[in-house]
PDBQT receptor file of N, H, CA, C and O in Angstrom, charges set to zero:
ATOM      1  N   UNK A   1     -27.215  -3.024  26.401  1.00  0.00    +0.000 N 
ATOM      2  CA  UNK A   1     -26.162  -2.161  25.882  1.00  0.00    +0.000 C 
ATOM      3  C   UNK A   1     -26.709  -0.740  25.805  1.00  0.00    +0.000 C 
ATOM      4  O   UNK A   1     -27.889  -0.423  25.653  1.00  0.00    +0.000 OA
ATOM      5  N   UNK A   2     -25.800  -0.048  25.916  1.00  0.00    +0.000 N 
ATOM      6  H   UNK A   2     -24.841  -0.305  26.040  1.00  0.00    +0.000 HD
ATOM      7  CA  UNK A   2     -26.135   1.911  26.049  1.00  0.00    +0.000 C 
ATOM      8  C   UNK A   2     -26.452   1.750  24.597  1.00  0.00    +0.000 C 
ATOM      9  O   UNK A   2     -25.867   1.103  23.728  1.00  0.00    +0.000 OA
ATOM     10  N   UNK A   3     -27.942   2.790  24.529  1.00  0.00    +0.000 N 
ATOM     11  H   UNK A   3     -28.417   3.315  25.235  1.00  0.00    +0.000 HD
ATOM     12  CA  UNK A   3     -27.916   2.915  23.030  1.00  0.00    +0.000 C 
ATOM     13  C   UNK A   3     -27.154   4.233  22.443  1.00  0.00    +0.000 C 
ATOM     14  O   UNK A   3     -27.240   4.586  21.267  1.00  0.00    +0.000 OA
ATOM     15  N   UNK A   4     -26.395   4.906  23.445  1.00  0.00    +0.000 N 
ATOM     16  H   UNK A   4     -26.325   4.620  24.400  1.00  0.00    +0.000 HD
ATOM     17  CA  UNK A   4     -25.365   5.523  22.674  1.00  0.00    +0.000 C 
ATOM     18  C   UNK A   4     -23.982   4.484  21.687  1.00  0.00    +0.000 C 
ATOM     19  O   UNK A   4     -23.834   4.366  20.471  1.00  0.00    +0.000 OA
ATOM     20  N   UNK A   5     -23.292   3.975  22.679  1.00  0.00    +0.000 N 
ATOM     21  H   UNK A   5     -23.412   4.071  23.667  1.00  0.00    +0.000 HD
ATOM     22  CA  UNK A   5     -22.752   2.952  22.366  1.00  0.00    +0.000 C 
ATOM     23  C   UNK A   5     -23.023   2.223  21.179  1.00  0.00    +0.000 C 
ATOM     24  O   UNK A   5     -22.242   2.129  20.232  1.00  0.00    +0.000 OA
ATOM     25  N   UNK A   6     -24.292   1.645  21.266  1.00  0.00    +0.000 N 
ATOM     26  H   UNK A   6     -24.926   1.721  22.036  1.00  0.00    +0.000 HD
ATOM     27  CA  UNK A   6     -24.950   0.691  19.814  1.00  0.00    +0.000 C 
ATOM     28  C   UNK A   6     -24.655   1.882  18.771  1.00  0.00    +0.000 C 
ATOM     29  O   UNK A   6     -23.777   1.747  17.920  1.00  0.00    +0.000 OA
ATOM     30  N   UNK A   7     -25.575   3.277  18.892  1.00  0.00    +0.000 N 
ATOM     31  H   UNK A   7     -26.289   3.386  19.584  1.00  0.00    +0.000 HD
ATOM     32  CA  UNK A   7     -25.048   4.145  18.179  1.00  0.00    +0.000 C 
ATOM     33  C   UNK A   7     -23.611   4.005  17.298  1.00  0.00    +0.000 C 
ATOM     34  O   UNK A   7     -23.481   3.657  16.124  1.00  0.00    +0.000 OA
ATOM     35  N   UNK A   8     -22.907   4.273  17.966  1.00  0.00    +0.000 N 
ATOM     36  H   UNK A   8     -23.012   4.555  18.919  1.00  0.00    +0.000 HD
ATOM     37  CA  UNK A   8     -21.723   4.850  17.686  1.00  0.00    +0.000 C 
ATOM     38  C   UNK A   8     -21.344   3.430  17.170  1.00  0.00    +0.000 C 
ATOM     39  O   UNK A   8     -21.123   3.327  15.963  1.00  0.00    +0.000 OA
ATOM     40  N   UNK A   9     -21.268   2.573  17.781  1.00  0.00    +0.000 N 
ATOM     41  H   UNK A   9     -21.447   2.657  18.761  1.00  0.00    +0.000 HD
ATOM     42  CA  UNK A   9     -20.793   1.012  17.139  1.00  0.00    +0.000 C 
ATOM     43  C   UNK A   9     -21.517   1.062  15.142  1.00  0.00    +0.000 C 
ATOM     44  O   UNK A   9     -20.894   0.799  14.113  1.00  0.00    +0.000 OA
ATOM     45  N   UNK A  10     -22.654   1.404  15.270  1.00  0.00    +0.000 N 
ATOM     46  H   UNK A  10     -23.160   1.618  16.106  1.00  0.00    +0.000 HD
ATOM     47  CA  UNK A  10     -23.715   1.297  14.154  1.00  0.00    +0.000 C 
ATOM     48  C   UNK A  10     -23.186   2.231  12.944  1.00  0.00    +0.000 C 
ATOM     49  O   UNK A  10     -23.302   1.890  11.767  1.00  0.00    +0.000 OA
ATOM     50  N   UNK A  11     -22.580   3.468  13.367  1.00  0.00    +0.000 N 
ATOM     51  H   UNK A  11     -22.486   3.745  14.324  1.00  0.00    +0.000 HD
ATOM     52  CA  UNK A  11     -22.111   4.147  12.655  1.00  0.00    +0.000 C 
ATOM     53  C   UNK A  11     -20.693   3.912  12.200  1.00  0.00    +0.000 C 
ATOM     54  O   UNK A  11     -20.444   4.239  11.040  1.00  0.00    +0.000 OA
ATOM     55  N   UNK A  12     -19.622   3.344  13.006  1.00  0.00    +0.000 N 
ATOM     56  H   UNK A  12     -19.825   3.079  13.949  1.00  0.00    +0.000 HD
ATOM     57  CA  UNK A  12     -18.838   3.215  12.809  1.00  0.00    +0.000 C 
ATOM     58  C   UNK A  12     -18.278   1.669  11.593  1.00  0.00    +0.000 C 
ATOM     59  O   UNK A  12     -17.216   1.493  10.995  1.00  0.00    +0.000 OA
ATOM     60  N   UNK A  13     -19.408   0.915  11.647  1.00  0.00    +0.000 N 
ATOM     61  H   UNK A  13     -20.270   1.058  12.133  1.00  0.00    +0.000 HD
ATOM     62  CA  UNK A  13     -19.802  -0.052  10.428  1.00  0.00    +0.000 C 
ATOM     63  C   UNK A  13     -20.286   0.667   9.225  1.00  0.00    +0.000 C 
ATOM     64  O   UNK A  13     -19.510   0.961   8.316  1.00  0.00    +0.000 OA
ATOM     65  N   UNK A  14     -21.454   0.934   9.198  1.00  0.00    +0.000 N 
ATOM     66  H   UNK A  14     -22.084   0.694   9.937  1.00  0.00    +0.000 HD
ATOM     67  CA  UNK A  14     -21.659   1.862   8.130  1.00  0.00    +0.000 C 
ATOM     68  C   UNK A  14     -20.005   3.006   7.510  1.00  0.00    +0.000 C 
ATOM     69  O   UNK A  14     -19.485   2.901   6.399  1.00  0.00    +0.000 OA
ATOM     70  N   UNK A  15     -19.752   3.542   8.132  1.00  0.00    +0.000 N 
ATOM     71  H   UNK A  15     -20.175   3.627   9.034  1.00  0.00    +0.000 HD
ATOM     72  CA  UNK A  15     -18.176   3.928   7.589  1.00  0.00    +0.000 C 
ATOM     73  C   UNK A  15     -17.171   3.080   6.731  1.00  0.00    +0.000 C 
ATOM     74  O   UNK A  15     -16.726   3.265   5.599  1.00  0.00    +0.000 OA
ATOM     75  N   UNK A  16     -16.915   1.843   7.883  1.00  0.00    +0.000 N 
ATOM     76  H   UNK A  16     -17.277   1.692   8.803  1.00  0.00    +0.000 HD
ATOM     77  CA  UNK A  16     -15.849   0.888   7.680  1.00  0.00    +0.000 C 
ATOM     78  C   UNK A  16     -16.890   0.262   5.817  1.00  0.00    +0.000 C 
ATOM     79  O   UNK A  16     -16.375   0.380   4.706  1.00  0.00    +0.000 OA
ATOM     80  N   UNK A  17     -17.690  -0.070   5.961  1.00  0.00    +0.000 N 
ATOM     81  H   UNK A  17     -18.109  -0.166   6.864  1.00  0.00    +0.000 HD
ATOM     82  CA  UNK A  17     -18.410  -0.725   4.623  1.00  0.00    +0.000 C 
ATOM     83  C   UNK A  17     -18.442   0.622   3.385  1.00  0.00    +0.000 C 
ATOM     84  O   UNK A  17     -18.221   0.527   2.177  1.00  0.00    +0.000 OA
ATOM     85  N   UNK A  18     -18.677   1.429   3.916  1.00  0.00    +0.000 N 
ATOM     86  H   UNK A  18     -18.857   1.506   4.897  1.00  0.00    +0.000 HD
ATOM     87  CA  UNK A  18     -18.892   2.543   2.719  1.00  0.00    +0.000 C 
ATOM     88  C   UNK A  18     -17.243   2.750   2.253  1.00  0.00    +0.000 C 
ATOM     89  O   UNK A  18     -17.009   2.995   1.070  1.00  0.00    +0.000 OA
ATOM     90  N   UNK A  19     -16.122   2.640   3.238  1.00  0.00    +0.000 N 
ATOM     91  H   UNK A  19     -16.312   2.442   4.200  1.00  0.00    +0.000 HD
ATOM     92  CA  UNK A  19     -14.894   2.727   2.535  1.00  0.00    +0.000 C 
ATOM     93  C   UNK A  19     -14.379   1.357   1.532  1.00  0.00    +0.000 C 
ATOM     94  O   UNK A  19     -13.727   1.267   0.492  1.00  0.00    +0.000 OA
ATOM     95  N   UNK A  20     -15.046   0.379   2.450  1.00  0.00    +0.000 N 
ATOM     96  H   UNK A  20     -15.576   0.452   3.296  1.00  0.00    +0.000 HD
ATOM     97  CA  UNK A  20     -14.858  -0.633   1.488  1.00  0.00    +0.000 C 
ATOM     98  C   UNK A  20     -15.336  -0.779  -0.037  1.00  0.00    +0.000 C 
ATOM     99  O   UNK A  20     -14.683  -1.249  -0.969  1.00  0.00    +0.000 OA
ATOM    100  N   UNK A  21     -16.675  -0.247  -0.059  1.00  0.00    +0.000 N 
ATOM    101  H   UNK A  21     -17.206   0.134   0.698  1.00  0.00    +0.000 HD
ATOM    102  CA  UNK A  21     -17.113   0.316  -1.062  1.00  0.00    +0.000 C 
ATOM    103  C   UNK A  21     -16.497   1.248  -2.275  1.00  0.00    +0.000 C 
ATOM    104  O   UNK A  21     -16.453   0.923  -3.462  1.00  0.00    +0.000 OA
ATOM    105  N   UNK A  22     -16.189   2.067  -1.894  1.00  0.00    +0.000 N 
ATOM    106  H   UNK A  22     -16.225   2.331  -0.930  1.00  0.00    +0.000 HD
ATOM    107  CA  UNK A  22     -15.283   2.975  -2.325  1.00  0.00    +0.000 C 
ATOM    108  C   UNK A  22     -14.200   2.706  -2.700  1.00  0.00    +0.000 C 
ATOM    109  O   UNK A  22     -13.806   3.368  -3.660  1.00  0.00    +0.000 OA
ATOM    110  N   UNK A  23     -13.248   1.634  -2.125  1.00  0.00    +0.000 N 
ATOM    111  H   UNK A  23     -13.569   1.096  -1.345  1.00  0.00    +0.000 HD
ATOM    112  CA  UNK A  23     -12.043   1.202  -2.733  1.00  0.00    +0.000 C 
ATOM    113  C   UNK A  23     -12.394   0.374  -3.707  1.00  0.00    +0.000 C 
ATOM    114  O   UNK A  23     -11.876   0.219  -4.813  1.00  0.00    +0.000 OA
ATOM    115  N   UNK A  24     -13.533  -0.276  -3.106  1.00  0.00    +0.000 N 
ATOM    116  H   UNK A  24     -13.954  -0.150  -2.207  1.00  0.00    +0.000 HD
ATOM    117  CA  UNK A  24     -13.630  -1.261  -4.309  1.00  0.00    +0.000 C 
ATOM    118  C   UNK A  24     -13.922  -0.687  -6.234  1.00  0.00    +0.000 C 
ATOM    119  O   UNK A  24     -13.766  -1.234  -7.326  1.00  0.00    +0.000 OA
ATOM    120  N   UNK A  25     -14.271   0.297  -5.890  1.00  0.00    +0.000 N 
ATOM    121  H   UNK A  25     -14.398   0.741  -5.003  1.00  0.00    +0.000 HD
ATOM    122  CA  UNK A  25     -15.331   0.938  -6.796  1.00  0.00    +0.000 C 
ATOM    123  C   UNK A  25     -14.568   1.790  -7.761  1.00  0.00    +0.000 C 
ATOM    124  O   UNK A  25     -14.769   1.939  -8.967  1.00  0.00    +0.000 OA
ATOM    125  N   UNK A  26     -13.620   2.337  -6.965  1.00  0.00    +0.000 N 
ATOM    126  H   UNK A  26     -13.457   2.217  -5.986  1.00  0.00    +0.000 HD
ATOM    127  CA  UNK A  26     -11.850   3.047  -7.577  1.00  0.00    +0.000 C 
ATOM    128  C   UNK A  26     -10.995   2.607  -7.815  1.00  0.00    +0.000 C 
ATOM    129  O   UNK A  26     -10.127   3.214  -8.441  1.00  0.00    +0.000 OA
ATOM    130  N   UNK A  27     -10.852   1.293  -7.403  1.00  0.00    +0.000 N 
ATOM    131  H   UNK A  27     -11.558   0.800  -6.894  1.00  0.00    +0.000 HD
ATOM    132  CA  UNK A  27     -10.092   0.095  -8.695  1.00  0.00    +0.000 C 
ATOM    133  C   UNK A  27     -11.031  -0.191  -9.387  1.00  0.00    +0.000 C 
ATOM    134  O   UNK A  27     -10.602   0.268 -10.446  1.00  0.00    +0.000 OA
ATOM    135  N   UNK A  28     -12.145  -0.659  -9.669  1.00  0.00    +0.000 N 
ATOM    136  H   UNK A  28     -12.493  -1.031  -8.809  1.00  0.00    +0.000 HD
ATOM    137  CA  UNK A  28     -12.445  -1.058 -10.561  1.00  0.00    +0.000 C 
ATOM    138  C   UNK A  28     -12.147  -0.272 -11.645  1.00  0.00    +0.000 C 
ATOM    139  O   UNK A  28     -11.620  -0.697 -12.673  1.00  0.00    +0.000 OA
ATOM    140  N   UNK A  29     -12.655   1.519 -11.324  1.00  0.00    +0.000 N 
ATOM    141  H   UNK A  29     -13.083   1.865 -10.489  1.00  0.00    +0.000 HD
ATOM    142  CA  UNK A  29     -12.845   1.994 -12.206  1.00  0.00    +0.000 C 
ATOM    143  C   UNK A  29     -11.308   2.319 -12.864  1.00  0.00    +0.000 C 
ATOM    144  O   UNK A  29     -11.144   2.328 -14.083  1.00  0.00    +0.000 OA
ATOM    145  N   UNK A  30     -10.161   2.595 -11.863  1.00  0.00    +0.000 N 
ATOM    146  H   UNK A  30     -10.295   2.588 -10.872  1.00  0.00    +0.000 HD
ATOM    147  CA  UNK A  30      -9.340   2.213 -12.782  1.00  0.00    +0.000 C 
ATOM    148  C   UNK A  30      -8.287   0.913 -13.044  1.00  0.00    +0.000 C 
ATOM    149  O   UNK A  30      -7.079   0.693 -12.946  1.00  0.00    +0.000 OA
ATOM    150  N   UNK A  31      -9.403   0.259 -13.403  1.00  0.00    +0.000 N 
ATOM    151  H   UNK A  31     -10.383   0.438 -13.483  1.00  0.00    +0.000 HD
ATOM    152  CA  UNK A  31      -9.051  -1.164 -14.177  1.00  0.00    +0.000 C 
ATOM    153  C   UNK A  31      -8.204  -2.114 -13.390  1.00  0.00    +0.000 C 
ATOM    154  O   UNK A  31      -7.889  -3.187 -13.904  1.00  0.00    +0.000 OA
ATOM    155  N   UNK A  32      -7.852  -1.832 -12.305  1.00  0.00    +0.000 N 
ATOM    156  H   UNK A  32      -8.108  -0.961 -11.888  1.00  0.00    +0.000 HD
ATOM    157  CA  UNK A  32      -7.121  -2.759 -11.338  1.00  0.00    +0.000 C 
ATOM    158  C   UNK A  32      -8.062  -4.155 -10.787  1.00  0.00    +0.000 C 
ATOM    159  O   UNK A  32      -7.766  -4.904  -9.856  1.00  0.00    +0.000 OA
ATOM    160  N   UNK A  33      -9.092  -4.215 -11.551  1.00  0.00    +0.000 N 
ATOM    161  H   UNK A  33      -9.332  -3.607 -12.308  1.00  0.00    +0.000 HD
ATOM    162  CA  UNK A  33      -9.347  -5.472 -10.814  1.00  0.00    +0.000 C 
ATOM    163  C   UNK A  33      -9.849  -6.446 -12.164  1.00  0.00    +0.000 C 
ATOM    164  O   UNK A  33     -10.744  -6.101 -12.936  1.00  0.00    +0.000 OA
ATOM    165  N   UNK A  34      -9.235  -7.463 -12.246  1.00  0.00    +0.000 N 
ATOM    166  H   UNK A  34      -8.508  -7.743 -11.619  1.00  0.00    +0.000 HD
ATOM    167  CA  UNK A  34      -9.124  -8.349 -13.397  1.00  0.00    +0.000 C 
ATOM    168  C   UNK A  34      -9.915  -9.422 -13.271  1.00  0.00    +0.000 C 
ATOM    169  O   UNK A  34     -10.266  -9.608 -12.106  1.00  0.00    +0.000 OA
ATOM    170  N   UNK A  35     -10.347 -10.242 -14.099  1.00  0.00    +0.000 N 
ATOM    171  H   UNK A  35     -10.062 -10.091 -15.046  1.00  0.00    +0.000 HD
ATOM    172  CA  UNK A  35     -11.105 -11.340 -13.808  1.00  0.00    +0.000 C 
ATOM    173  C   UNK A  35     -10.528 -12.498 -14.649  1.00  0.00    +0.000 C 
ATOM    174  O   UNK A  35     -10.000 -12.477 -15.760  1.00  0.00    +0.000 OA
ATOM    175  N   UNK A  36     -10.764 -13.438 -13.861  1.00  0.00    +0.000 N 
ATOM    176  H   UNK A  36     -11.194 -13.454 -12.958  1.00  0.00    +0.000 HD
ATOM    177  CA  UNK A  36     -10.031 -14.674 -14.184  1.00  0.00    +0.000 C 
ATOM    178  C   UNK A  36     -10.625 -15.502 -15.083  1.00  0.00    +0.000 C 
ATOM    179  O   UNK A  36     -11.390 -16.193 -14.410  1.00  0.00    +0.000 OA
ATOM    180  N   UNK A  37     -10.687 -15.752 -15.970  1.00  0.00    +0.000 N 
ATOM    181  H   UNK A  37     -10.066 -15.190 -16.517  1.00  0.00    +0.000 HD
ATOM    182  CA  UNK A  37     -11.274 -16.663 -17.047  1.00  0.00    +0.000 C 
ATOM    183  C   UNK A  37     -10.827 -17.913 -17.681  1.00  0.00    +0.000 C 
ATOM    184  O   UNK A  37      -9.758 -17.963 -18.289  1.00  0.00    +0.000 OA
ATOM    185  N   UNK A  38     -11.971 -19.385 -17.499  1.00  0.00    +0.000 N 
ATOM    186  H   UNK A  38     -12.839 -19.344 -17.004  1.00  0.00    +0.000 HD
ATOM    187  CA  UNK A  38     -11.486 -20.279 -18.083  1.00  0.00    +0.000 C 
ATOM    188  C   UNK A  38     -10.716 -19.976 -19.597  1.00  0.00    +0.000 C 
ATOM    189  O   UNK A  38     -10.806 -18.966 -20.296  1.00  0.00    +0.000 OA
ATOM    190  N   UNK A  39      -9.699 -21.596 -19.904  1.00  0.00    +0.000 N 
ATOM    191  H   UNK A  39      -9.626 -22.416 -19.336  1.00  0.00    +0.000 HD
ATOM    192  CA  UNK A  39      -9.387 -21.276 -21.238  1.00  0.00    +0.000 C 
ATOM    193  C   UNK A  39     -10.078 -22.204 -22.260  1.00  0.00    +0.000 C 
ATOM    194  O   UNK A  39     -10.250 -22.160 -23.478  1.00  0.00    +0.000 OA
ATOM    195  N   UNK A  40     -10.352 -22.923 -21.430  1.00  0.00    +0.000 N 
ATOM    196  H   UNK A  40     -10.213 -22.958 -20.440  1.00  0.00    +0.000 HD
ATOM    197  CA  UNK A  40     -11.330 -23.978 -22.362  1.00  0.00    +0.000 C 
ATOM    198  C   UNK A  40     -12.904 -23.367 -22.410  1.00  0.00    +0.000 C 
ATOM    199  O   UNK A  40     -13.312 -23.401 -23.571  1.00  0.00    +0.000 OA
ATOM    200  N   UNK A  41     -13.994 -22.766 -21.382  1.00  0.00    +0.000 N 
ATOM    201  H   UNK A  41     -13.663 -22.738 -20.439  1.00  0.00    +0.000 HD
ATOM    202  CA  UNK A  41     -15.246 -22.633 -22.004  1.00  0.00    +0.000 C 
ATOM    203  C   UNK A  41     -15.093 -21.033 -21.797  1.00  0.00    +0.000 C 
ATOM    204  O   UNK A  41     -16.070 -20.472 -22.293  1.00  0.00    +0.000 OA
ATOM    205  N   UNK A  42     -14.165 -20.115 -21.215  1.00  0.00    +0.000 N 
ATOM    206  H   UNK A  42     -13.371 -20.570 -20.812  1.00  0.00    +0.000 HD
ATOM    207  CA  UNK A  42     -13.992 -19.227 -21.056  1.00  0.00    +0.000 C 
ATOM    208  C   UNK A  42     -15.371 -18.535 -20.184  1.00  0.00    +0.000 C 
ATOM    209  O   UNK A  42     -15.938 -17.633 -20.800  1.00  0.00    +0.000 OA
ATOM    210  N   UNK A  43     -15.705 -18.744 -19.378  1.00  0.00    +0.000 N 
ATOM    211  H   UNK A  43     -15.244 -19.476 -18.878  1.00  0.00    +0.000 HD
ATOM    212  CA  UNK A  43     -16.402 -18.328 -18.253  1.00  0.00    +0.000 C 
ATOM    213  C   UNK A  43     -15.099 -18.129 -16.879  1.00  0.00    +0.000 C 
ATOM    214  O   UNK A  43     -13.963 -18.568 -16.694  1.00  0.00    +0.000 OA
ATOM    215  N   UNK A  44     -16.254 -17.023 -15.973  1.00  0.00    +0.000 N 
ATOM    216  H   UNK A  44     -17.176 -16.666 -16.123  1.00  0.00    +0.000 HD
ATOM    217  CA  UNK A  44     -15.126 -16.477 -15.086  1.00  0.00    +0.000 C 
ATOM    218  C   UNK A  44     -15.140 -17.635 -13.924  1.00  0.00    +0.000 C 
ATOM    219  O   UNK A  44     -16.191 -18.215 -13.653  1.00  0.00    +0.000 OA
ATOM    220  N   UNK A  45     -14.047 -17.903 -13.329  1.00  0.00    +0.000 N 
ATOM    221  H   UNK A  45     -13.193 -17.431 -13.549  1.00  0.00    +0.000 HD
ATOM    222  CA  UNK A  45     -13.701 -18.704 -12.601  1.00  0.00    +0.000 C 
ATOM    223  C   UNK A  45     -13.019 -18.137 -11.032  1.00  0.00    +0.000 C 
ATOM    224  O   UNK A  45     -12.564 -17.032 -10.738  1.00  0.00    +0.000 OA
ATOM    225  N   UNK A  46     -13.122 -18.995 -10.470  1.00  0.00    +0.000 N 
ATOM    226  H   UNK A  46     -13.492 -19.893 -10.709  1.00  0.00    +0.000 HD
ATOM    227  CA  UNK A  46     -12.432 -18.399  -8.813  1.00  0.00    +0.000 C 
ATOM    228  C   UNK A  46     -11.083 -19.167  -8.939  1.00  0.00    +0.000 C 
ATOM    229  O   UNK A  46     -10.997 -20.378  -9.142  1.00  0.00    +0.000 OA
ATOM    230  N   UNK A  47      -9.699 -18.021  -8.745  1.00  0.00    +0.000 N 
ATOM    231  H   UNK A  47      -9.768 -17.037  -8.580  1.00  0.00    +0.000 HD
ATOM    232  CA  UNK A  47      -8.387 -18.514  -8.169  1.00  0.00    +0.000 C 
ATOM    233  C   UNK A  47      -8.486 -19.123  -7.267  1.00  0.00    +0.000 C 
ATOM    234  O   UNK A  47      -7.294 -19.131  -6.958  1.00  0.00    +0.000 OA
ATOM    235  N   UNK A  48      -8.938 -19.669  -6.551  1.00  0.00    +0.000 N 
ATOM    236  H   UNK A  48      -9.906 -19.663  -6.803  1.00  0.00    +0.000 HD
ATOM    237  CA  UNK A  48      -9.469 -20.660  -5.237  1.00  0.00    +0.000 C 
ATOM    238  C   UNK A  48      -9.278 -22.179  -5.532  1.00  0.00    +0.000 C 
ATOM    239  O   UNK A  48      -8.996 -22.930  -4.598  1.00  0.00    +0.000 OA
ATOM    240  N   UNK A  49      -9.415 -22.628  -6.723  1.00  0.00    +0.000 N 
ATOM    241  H   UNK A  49      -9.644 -22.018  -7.481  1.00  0.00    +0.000 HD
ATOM    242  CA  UNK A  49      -9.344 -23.692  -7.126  1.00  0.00    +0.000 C 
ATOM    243  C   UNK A  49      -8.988 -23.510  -8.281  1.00  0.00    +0.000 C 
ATOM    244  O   UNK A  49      -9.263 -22.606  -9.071  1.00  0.00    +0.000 OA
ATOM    245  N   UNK A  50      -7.692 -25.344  -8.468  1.00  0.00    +0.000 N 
ATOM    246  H   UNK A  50      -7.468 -26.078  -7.826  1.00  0.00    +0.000 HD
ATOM    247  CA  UNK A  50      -7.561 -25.492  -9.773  1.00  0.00    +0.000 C 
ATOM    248  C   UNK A  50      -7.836 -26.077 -10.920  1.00  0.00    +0.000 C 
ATOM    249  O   UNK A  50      -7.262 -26.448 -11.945  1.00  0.00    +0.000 OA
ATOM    250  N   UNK A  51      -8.909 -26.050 -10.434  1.00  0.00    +0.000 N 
ATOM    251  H   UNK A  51      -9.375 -25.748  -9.602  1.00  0.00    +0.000 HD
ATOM    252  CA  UNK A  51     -10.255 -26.671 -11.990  1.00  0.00    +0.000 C 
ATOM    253  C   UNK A  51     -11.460 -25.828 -11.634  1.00  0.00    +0.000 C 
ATOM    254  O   UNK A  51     -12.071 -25.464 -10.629  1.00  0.00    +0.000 OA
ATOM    255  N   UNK A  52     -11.506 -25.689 -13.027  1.00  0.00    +0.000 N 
ATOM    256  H   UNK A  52     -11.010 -25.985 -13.843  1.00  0.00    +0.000 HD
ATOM    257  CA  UNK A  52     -13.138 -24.820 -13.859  1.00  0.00    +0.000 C 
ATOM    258  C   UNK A  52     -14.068 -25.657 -13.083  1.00  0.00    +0.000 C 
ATOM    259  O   UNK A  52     -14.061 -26.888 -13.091  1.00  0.00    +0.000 OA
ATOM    260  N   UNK A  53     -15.300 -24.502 -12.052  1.00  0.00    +0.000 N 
ATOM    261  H   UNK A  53     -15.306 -23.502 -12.045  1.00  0.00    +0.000 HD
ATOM    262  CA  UNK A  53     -16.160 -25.312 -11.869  1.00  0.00    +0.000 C 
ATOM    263  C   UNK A  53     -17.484 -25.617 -12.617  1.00  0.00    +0.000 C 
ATOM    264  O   UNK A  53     -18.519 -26.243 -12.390  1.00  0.00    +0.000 OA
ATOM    265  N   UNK A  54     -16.871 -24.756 -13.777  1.00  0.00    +0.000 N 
ATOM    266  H   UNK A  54     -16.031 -24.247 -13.961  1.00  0.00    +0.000 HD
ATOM    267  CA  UNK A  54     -18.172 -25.186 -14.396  1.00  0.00    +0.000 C 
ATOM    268  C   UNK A  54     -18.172 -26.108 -15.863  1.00  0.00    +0.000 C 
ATOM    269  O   UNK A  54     -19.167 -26.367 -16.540  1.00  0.00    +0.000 OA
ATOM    270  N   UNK A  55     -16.394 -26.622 -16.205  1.00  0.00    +0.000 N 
ATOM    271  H   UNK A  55     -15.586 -26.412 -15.654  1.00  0.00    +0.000 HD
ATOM    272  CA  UNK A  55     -16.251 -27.560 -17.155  1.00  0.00    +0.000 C 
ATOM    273  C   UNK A  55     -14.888 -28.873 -16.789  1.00  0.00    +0.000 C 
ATOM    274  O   UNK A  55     -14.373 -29.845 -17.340  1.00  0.00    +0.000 OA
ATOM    275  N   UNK A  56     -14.778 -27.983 -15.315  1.00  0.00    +0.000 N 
ATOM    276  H   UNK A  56     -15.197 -27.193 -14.867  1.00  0.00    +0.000 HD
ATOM    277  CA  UNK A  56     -13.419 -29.280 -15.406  1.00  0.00    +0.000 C 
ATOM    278  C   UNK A  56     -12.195 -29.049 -15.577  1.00  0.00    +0.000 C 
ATOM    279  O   UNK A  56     -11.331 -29.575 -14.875  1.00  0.00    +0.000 OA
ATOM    280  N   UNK A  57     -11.916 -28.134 -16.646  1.00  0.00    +0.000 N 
ATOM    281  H   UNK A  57     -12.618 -27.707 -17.216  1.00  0.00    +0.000 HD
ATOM    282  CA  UNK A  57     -10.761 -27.984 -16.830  1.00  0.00    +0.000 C 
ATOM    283  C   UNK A  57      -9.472 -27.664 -15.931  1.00  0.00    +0.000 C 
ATOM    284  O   UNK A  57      -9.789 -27.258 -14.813  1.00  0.00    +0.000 OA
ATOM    285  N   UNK A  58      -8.551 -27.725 -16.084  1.00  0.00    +0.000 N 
ATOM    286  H   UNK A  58      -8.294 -28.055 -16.992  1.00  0.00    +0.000 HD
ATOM    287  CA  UNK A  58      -7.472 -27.342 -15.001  1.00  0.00    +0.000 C 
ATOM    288  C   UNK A  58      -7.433 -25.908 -15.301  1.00  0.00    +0.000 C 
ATOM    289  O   UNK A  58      -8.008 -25.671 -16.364  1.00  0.00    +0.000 OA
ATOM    290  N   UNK A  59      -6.913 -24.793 -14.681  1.00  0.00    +0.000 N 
ATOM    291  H   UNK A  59      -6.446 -24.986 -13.818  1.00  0.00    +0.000 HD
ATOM    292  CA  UNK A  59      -6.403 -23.404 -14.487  1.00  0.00    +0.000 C 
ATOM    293  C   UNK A  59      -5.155 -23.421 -14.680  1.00  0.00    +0.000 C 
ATOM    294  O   UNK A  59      -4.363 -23.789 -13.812  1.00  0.00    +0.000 OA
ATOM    295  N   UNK A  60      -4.741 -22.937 -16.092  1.00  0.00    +0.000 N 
ATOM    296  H   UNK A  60      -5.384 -22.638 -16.797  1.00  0.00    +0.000 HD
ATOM    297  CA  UNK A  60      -3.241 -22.478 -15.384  1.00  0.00    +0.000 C 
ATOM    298  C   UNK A  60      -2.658 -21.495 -15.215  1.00  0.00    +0.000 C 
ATOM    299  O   UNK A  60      -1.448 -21.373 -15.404  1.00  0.00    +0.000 OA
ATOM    300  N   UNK A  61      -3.593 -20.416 -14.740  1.00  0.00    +0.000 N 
ATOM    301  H   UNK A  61      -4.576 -20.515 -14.587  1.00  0.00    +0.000 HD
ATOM    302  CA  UNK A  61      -3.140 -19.107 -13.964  1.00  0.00    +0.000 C 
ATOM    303  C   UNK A  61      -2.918 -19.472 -12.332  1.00  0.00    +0.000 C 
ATOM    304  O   UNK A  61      -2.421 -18.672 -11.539  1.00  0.00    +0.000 OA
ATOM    305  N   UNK A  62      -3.411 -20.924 -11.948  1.00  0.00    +0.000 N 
ATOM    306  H   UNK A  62      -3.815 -21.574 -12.592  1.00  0.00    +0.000 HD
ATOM    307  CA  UNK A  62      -3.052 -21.285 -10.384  1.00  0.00    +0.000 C 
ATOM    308  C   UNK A  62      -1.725 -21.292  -9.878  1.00  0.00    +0.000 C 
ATOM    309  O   UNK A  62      -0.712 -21.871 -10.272  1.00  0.00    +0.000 OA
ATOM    310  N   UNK A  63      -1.999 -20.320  -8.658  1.00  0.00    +0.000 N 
ATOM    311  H   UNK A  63      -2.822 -19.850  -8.338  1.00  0.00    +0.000 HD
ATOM    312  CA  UNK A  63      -0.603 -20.391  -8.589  1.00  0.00    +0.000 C 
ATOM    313  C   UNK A  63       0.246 -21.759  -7.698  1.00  0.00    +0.000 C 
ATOM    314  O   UNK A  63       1.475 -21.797  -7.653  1.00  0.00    +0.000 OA
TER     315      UNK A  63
């Protein structure tokens, strides 16, 4: 591969990740990004599934 090419490919990742960064980083800061918490041991949990993986419990924020 042209190492211009790799170049420009190389840089153009570094961009795409640093914006990702950045969005991520400007919701957080204003408060748009929430975290999901058991209700039984109250540790944070993944919407991905609908039981606590770390007590079992069911979720009922699942949608």
């Amino acid at each position: 591969m042209n190492p211009l090419v790799r170049d420009a490919l190389e840089v153009l990742l570094v961009v795409a990740v640093g914006g990702i960064l950045w969005s991520a980083i400007g919701r957080t800061r204003r408060g748009e990004v929430t975290v999901v918490r058991c209700r039984a041991c109250g540790r944070a949990v993944s919407r991905a599934y609908e039981r606590c993986g770390h007590c079992g419990a069911d979720i009922e924020s699942h949608p």
